[in-house]
N, CA, C and O atoms as CSV, one atom per row, in Angstrom:
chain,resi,resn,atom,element,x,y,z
A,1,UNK,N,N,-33.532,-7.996,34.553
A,1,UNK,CA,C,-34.119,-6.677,34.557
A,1,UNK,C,C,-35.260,-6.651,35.570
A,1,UNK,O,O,-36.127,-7.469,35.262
A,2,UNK,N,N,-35.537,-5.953,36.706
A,2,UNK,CA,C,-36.317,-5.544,37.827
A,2,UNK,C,C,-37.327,-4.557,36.714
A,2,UNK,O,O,-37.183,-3.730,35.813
A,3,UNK,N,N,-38.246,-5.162,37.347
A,3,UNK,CA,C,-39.666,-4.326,36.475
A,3,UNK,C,C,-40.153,-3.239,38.046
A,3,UNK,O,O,-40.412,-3.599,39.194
A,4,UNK,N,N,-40.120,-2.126,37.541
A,4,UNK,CA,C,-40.742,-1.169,38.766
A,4,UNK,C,C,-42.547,-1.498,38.649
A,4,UNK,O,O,-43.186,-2.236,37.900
A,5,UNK,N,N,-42.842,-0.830,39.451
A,5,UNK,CA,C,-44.402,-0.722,39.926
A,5,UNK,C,C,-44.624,0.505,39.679
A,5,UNK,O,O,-44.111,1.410,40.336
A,6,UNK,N,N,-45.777,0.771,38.257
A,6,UNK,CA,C,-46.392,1.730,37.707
A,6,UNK,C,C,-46.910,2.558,38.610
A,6,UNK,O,O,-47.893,2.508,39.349
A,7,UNK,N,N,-46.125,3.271,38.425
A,7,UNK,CA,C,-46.986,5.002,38.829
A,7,UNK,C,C,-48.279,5.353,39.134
A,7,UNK,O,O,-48.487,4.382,39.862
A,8,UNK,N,N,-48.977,5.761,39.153
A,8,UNK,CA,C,-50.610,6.212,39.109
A,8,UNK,C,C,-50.138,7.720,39.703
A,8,UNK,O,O,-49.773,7.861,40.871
A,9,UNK,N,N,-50.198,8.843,38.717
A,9,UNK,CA,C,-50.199,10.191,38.454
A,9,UNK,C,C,-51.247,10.409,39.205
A,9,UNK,O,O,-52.159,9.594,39.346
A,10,UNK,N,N,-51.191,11.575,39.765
A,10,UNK,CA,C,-52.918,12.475,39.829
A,10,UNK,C,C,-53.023,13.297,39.174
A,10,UNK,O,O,-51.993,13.451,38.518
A,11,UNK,N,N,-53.901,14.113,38.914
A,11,UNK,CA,C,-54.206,15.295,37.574
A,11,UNK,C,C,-53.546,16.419,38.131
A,11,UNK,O,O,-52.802,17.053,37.383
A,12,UNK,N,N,-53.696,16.821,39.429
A,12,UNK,CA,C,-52.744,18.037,39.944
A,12,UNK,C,C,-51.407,17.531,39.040
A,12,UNK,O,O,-51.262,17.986,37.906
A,13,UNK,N,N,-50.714,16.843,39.439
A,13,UNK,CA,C,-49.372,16.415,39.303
A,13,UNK,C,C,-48.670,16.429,37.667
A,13,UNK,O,O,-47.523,16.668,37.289
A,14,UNK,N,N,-50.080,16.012,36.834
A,14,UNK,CA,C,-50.227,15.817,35.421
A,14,UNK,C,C,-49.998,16.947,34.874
A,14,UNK,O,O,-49.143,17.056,33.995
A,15,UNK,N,N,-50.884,18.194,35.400
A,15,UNK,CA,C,-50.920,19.399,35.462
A,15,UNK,C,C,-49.667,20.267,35.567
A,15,UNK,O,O,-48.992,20.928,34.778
A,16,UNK,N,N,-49.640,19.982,36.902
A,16,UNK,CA,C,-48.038,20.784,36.946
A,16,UNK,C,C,-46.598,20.596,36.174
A,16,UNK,O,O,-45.802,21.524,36.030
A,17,UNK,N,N,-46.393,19.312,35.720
A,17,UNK,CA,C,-45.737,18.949,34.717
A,17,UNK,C,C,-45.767,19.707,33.074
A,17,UNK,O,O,-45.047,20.259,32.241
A,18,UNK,N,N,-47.044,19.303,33.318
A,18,UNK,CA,C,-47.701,20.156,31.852
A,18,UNK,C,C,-47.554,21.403,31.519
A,18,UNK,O,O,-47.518,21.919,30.401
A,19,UNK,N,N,-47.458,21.918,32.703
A,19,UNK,CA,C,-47.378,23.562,33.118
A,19,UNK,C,C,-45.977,23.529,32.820
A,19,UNK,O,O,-45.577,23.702,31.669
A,20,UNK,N,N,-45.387,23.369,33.559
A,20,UNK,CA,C,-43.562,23.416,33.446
A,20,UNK,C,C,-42.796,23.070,31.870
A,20,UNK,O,O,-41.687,23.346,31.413
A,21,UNK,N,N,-43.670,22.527,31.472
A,21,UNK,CA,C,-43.083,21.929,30.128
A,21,UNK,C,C,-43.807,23.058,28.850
A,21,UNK,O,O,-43.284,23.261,27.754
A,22,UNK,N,N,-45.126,23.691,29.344
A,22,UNK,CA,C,-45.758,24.406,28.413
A,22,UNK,C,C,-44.578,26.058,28.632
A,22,UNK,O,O,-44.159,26.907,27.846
A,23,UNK,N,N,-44.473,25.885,29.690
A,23,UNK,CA,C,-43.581,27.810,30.033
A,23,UNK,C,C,-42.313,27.724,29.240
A,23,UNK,O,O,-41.782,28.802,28.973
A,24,UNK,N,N,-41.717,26.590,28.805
A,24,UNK,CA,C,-40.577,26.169,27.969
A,24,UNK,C,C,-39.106,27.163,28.573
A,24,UNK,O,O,-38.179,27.691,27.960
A,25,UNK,N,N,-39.504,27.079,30.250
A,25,UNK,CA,C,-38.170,27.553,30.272
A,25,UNK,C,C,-36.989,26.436,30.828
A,25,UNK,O,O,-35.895,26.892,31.160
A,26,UNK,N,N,-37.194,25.240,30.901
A,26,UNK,CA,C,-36.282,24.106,31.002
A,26,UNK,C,C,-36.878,23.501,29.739
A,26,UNK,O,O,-37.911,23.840,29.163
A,27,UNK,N,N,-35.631,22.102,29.287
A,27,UNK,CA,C,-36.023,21.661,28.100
A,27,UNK,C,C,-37.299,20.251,28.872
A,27,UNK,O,O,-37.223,20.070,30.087
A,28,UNK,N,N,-38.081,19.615,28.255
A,28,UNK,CA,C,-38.577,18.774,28.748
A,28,UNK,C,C,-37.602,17.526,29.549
A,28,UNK,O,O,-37.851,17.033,30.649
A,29,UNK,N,N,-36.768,17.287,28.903
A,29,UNK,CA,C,-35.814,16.561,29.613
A,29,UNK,C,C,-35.286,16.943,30.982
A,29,UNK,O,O,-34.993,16.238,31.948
A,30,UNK,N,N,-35.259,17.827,30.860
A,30,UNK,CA,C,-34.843,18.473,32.416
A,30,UNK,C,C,-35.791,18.224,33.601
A,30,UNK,O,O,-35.578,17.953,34.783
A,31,UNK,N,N,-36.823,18.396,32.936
A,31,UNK,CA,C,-38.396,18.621,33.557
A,31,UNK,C,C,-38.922,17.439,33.932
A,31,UNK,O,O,-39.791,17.299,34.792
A,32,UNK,N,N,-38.188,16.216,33.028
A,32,UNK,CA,C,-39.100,15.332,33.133
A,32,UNK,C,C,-37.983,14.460,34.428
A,32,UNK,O,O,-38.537,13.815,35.318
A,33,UNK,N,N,-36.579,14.543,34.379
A,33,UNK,CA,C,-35.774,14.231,35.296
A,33,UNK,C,C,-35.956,14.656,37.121
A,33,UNK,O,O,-35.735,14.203,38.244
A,34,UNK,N,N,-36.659,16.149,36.225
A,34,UNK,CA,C,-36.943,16.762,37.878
A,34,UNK,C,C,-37.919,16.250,38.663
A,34,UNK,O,O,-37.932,16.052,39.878
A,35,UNK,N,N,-39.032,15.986,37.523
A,35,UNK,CA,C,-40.272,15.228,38.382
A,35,UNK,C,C,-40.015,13.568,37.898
A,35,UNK,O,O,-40.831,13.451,36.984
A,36,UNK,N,N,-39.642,12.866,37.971
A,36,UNK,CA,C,-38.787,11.262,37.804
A,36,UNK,C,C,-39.871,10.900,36.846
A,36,UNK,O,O,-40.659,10.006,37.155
A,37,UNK,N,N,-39.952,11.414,35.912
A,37,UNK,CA,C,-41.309,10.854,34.286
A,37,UNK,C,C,-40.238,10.770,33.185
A,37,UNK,O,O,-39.143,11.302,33.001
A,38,UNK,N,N,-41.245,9.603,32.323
A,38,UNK,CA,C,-40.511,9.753,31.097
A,38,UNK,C,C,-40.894,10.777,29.999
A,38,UNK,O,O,-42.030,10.961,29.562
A,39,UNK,N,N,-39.600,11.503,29.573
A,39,UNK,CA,C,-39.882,12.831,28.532
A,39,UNK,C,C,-41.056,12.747,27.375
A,39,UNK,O,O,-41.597,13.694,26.804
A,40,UNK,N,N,-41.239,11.648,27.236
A,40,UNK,CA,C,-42.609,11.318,26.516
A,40,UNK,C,C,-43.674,11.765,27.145
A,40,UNK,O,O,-44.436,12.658,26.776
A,41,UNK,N,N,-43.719,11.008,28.283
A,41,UNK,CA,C,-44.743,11.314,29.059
A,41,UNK,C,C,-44.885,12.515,29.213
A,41,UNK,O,O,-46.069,12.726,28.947
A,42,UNK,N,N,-44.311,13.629,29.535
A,42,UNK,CA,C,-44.385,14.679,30.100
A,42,UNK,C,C,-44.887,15.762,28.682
A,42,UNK,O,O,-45.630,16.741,28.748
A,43,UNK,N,N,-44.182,15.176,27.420
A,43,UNK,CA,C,-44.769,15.944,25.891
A,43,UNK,C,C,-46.029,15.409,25.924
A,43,UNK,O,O,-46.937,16.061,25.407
A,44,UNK,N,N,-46.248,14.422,26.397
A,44,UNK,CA,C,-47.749,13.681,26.087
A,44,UNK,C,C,-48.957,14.772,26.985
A,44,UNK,O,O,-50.075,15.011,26.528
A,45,UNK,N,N,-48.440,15.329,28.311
A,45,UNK,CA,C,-49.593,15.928,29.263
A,45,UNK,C,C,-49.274,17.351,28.640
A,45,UNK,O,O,-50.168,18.193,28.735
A,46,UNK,N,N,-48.152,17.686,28.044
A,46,UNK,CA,C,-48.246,18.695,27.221
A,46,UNK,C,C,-49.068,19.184,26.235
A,46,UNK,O,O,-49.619,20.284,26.291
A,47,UNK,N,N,-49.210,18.010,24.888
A,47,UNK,CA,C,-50.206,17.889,24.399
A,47,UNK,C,C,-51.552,18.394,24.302
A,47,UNK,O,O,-52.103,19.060,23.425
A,48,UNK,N,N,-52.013,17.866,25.548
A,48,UNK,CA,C,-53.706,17.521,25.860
A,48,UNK,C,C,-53.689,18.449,26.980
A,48,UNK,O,O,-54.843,18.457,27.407
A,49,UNK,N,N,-52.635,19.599,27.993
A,49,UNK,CA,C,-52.691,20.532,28.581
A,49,UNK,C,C,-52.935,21.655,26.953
A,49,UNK,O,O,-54.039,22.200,26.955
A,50,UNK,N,N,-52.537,21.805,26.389
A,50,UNK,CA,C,-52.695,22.503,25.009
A,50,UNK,C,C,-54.142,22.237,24.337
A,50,UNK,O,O,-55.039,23.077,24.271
A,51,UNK,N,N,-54.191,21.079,23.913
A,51,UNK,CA,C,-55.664,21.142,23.665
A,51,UNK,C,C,-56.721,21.114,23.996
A,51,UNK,O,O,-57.755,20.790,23.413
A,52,UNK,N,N,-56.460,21.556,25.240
A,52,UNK,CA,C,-57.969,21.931,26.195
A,52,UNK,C,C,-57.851,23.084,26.668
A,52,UNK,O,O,-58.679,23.532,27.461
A,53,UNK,N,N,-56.633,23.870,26.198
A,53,UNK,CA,C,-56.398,25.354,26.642
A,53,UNK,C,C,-58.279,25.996,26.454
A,53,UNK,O,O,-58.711,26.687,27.377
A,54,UNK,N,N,-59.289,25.659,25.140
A,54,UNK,CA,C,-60.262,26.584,24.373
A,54,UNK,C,C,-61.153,25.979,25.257
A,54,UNK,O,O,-62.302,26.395,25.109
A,55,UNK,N,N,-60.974,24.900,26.373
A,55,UNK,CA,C,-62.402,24.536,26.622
A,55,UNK,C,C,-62.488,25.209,27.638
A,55,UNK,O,O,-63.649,25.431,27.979
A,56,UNK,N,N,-61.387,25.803,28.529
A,56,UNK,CA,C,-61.254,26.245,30.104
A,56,UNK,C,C,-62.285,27.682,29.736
A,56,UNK,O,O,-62.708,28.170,30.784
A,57,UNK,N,N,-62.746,28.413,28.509
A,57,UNK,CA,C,-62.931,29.714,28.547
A,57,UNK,C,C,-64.404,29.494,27.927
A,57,UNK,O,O,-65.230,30.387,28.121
A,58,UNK,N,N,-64.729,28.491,27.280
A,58,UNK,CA,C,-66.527,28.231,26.878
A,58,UNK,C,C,-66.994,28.457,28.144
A,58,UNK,O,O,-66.360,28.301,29.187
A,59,UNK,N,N,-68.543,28.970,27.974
A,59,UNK,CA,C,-69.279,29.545,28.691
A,59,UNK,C,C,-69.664,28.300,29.437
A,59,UNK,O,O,-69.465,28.057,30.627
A,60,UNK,N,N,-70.420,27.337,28.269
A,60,UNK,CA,C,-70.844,26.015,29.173
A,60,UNK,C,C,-70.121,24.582,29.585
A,60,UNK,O,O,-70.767,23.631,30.025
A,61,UNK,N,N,-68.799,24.567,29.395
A,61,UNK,CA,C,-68.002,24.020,30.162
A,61,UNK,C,C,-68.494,23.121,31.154
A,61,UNK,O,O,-68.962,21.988,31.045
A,62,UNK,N,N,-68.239,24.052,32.415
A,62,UNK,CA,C,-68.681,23.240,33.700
A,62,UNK,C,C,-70.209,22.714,33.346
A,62,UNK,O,O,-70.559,21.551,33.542
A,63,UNK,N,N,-70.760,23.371,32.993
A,63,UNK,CA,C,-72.618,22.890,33.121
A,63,UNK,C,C,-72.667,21.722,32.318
A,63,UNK,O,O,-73.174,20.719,32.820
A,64,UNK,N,N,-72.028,21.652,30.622
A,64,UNK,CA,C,-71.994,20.246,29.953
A,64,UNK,C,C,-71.177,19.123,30.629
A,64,UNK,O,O,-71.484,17.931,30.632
A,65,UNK,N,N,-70.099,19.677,31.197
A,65,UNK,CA,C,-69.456,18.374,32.472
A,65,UNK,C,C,-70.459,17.742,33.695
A,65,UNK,O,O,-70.546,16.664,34.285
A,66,UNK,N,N,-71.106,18.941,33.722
A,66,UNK,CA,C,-72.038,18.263,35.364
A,66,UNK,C,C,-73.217,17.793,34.823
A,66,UNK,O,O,-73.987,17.111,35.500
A,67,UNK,N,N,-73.500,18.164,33.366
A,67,UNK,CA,C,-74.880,17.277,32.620
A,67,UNK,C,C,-74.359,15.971,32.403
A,67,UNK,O,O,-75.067,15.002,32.679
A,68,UNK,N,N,-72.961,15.785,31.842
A,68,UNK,CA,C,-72.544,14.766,31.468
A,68,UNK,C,C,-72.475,13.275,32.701
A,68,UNK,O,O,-72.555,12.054,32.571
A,69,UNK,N,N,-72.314,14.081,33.686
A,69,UNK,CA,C,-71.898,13.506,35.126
A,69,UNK,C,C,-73.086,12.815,35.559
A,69,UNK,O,O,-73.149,11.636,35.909
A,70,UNK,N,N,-74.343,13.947,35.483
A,70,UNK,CA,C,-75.309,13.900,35.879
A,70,UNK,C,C,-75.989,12.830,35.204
A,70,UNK,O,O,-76.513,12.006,35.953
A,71,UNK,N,N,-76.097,12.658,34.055
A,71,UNK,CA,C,-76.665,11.567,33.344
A,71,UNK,C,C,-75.679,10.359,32.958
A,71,UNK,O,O,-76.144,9.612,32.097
A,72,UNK,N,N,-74.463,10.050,33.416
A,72,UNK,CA,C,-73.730,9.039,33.522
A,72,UNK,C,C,-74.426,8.478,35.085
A,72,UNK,O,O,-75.043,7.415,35.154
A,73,UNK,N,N,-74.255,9.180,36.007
A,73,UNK,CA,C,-74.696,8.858,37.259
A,73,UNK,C,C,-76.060,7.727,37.325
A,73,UNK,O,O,-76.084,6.608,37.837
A,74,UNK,N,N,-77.391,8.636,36.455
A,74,UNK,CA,C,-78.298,7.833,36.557
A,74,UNK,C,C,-78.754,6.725,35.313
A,74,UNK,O,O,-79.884,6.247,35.222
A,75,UNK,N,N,-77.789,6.478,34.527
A,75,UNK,CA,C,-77.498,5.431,33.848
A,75,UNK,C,C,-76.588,4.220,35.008
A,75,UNK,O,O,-76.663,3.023,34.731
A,76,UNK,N,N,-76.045,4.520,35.844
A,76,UNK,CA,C,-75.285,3.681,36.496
A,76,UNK,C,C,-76.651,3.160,37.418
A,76,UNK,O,O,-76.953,1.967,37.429
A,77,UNK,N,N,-77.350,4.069,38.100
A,77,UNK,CA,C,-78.030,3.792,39.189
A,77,UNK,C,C,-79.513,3.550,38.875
A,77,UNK,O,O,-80.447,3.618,39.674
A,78,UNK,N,N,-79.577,3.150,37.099
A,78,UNK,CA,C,-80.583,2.239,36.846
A,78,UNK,C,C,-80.070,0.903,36.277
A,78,UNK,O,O,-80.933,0.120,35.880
A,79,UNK,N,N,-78.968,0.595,36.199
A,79,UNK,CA,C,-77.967,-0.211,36.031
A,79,UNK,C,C,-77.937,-0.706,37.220
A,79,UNK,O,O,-78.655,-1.701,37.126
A,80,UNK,N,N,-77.498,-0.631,38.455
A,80,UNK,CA,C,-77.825,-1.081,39.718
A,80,UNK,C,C,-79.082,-1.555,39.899
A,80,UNK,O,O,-79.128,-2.746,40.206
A,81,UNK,N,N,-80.093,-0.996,39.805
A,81,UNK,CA,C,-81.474,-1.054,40.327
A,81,UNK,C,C,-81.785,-2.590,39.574
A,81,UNK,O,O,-82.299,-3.624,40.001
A,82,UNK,N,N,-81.171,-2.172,38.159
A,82,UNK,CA,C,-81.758,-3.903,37.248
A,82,UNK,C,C,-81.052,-4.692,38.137
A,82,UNK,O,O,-81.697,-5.320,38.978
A,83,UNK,N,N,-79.953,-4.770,38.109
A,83,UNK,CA,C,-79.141,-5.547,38.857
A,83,UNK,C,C,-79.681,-6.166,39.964
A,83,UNK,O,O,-79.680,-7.392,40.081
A,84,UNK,N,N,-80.164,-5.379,40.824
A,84,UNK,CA,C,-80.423,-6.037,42.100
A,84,UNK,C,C,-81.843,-6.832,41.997
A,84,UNK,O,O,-82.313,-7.488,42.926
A,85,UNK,N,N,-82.428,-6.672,40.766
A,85,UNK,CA,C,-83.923,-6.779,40.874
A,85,UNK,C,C,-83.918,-8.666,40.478
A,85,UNK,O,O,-84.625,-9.628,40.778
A,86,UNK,N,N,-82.235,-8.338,39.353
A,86,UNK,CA,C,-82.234,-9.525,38.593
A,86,UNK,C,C,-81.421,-10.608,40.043
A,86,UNK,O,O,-81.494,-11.825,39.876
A,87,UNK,N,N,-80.859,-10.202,41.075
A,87,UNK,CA,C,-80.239,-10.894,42.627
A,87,UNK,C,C,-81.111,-11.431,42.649
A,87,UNK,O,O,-81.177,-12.609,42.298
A,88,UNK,N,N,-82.453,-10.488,43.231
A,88,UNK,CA,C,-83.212,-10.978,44.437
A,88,UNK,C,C,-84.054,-12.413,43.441
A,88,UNK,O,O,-84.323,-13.560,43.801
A,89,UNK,N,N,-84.254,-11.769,42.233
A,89,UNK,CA,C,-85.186,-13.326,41.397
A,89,UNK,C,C,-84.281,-14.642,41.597
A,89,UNK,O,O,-84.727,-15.664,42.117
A,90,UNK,N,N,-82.790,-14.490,41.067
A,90,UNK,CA,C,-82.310,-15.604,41.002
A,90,UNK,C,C,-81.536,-16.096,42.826
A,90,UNK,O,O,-80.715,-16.996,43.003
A,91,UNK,N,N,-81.844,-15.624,43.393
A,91,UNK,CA,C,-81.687,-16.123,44.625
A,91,UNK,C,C,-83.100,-16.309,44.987
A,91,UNK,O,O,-82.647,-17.050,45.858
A,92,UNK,N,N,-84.416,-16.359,45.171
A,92,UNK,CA,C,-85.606,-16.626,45.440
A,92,UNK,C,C,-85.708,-17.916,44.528
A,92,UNK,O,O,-86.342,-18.845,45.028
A,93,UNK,N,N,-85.170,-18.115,43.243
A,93,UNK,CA,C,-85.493,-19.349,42.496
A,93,UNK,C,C,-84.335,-19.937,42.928
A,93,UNK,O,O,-84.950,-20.955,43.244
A,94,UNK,N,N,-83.088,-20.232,43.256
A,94,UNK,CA,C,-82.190,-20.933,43.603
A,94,UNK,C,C,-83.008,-21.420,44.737
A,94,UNK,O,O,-83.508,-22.527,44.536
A,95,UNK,N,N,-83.352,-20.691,46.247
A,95,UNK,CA,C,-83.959,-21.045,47.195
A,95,UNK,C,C,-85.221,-22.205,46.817
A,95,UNK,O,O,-85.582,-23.044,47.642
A,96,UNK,N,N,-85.647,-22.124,45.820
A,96,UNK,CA,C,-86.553,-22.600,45.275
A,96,UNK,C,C,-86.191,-23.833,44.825
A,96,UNK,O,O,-87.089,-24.579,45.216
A,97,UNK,N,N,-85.399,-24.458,44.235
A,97,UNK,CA,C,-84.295,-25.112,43.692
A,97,UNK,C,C,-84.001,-26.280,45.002
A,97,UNK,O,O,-84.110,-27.494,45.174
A,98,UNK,N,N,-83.527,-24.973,45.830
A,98,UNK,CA,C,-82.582,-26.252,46.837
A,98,UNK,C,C,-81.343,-26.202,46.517
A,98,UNK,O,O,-80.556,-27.138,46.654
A,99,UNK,N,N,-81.032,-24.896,45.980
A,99,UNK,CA,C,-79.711,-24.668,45.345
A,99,UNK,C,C,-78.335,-23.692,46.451
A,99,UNK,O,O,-77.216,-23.468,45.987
């Protein structure tokens, strides 16, 4: 048995599937043959295209995504900052070392 090399979807693509399968005018099988996915897969972006139908129409949506973003961001980039602070010590004491 030849094992293929996994896919990596993009969200457009996820999307449009999702779309095609939510309009229910082919059966998913059809749908999922047309775009080469497995019919699981394609009920699966169905799913979670459905249960995020209520978030596309909240007011703060985008603004709690770009807060969310926004403060993931500078959790990363004080995460870095330790990081580099904790480099420069243990390369100044290695140097130190003779290491």
């Amino acid at each position: 048995m030849m094992k293929t090399k996994r896919c990596r979807c993009s969200p457009e693509f996820k999307a449009k599937v999702a779309k095609q399968t939510h309009k229910g005018i082919k059966t998913t099988q059809q749908i999922a043959k047309e775009f080469e996915v497995h019919p699981a897969q394609a009920s699966d972006w169905k799913k979670v295209l459905v249960e995020n139908f209520a978030g596309v129409f909240e007011k703060g949506a985008a603004n709690s995504s770009a807060k969310v973003l926004s403060t993931e961001r500078n959790n990363l980039n004080a995460s870095i900052r330790d990081l580099m602070v904790k480099l420069e010590f243990l390369t100044k004491k290695s140097k130190q070392l003779g290491l």
